[in-house]
N, C-alpha and C positions, 0 to 999 in steps of 0.2 A: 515405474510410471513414466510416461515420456514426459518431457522438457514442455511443452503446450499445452498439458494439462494442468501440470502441476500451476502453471501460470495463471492459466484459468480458474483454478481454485484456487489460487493466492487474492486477482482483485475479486473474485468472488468475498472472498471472507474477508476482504477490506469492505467492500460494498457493503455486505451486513455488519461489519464491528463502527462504522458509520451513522447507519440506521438504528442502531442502539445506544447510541450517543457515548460511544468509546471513544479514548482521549486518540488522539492523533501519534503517541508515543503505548500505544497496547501495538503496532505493530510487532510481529513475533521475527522481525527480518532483518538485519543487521544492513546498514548502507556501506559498512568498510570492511565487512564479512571478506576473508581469505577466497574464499571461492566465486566465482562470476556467478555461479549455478544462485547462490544467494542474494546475492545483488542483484541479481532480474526478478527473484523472487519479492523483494523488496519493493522493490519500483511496480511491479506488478500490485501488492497491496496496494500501495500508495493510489497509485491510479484511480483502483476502484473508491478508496475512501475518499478521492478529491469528486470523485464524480457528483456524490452525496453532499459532500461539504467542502465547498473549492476554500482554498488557502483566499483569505481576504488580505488585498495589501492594498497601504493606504498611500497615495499619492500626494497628500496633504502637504505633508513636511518636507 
């Protein structure tokens, strides 16, 4: 499978594990994964699942 797809279907299935109110740690992608090939996969879910549910940070404090 090439490198673009698999990408594609990484924030894909972030976008839908989002939409089903999955925790932010069902990520199946390691961030310090040995392999970059992993780590873009990663970043890849991540993406799609912020799209749905962006990281809230609070400027308060």
């Amino acid at each position: 499978m090439a490198v673009a797809t698999e990408l594609l279907r990484a924030r894909a299935a972030g976008v839908r594990a989002a939409r089903q109110g999955d925790a932010l740690s069902a990520n199946p992608y390691r961030p310090a994964a040995a392999t970059a090939r992993e780590r873009m996969l990663w970043r890849a879910w991540l993406t799609g699942y912020e799209t749905v549910r962006p990281m809230r940070i609070d400027y308060s404090g």
